[in-house]
VMD Tcl script that draws the C-alpha trace (Angstrom):
set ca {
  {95.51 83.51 94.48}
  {94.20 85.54 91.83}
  {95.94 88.68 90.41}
  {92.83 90.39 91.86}
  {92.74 89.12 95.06}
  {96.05 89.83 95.46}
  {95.45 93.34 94.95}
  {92.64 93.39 97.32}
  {95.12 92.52 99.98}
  {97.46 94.44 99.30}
  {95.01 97.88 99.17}
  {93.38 96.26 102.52}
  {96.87 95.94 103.99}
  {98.07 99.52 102.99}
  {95.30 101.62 104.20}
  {95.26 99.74 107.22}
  {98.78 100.29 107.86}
  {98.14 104.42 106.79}
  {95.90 103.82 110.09}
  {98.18 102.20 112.56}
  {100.94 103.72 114.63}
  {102.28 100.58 115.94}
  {103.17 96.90 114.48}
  {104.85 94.17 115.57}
  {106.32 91.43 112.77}
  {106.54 88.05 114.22}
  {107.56 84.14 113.27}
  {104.87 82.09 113.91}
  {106.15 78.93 112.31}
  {105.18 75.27 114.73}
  {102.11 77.33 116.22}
  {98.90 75.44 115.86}
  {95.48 77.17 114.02}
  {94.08 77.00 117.86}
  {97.30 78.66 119.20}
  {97.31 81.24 116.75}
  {93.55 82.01 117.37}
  {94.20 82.72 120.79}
  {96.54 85.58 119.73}
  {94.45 86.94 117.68}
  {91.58 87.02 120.63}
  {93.95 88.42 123.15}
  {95.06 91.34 120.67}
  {91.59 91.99 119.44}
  {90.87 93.22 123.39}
  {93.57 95.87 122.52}
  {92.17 96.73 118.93}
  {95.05 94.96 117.05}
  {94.50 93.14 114.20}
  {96.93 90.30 113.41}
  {97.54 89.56 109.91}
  {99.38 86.38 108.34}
  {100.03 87.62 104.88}
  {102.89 86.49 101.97}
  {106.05 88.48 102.34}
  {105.84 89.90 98.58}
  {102.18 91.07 99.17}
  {103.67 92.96 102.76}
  {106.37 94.65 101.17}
  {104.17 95.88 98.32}
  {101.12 96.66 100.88}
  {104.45 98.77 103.14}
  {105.45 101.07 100.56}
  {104.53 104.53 101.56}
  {103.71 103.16 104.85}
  {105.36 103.15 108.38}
  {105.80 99.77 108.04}
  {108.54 100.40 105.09}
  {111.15 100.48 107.95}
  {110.17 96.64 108.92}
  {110.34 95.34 105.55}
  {113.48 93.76 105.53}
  {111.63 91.13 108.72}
  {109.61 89.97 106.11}
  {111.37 86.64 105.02}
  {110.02 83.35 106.45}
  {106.37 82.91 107.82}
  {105.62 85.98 109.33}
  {102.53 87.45 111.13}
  {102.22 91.35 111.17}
  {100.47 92.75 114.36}
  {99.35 96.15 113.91}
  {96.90 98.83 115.34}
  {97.08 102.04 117.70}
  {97.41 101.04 121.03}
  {101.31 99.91 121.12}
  {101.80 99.20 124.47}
  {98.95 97.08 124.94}
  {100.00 94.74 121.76}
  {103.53 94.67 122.75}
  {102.06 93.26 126.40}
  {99.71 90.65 124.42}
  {102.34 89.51 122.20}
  {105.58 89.36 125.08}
  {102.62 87.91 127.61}
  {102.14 84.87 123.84}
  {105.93 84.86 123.84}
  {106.53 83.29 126.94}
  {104.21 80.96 126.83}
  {105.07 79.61 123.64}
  {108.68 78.95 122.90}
  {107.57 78.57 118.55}
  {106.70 81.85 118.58}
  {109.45 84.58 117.80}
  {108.77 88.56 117.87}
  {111.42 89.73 114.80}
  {111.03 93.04 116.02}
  {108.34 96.33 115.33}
  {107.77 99.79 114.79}
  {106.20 102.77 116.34}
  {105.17 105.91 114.44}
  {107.48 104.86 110.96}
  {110.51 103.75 113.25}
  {111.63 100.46 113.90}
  {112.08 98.83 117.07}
  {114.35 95.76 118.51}
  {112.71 92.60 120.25}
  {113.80 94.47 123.68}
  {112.30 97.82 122.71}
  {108.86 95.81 122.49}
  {109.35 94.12 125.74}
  {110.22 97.17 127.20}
  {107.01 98.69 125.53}
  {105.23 95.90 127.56}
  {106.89 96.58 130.66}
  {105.13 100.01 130.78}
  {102.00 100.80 132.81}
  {98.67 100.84 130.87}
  {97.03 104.39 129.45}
  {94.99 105.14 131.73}
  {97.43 104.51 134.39}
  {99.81 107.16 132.62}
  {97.11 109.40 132.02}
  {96.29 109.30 135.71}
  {99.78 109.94 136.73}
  {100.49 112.32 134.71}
  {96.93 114.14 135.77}
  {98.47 113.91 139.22}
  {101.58 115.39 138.72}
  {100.01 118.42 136.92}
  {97.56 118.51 139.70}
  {100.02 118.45 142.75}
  {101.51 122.22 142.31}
  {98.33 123.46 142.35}
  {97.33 121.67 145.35}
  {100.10 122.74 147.09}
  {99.19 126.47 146.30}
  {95.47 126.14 147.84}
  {97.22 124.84 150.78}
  {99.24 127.31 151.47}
  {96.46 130.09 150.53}
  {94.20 128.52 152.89}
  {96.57 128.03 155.79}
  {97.17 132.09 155.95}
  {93.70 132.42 157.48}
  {93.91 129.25 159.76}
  {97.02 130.31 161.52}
  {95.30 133.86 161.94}
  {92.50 132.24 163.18}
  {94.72 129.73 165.54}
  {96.34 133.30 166.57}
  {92.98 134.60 167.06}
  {91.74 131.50 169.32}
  {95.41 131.27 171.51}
  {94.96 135.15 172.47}
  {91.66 134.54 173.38}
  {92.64 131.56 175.36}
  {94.91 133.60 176.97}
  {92.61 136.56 178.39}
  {90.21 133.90 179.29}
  {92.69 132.06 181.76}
  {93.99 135.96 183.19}
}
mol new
graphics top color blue
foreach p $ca { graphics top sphere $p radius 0.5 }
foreach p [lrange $ca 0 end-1] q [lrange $ca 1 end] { graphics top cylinder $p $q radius 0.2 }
display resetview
């Protein structure tokens, strides 16, 4: 590679990592070219870009990056994972893992700090956004519930009062 093109990657590499909240760092050594694409199509449903890149380009590409805290995985042939949805690439990539023995997940980072092999499977283990943001819709939406209940029940038991009485004088 040129001294250029080198730079190019690099610059591409940092301000996409400025971007990103989440990466995963990865061995991909004994996957095929047709294995590998298949990663990179079930990420790209999530947004995540998957980048096989020389270790000396990463670590300059990480410096005033999040990714700073994963450069010590960078040895070997690594692929870098990165983007903004983390629990959806830490599902993609645990989902690869398991199907393909080769492949090894080093480890990854959320927001600037670094995360174990069983912090991303445990990233993957978690329901999906929308599912969260439902739930947590819910909960904020069950207090208030409960309040209009219990307004509106005041009236019906006065009206249930109302209707009993009545009953009453009817069968005198």
């Amino acid at each position: 590679m040129k001294r250029e093109d080198k730079q190019r990657v690099v610059d591409d590499l940092h301000s996409a990592w400025l971007q990103a909240s989440a990466g995963v760092v990865t061995h991909y050594r004994g996957l095929t070219v047709a294995e590998m694409g298949d990663l990179r199509r079930r990420l790209r449903q999530h947004n995540v870009s998957l980048q096989v890149v020389k270790n000396t380009l990463a670590r300059r590409a990480a410096e005033g990056t999040g990714f700073k805290a994963a450069e010590e995985m960078f040895t070997g042939p690594v692929a870098i994972a990165y983007g903004n949805d983390p629990v959806g690439m830490a599902k993609a990539i645990s989902e690869f893992a398991k199907e393909h023995e080769k492949f090894e997940v080093k480890g990854g980072l959320l927001e600037g700090k670094f995360i174990d092999p069983q912090g991303i499977k445990a990233l993957a283990s978690l329901p999906p956004r929308e599912v969260l943001l439902a739930q947590i819709l819910g909960t904020m939406q069950a207090p208030l519930g409960a309040f209009v209940r219990t307004l509106s029940e005041v009236p019906a038991s006065f009206v249930r009062t109302l209707a009993a009485i009545r009953d009453q004088k009817q069968a005198a």
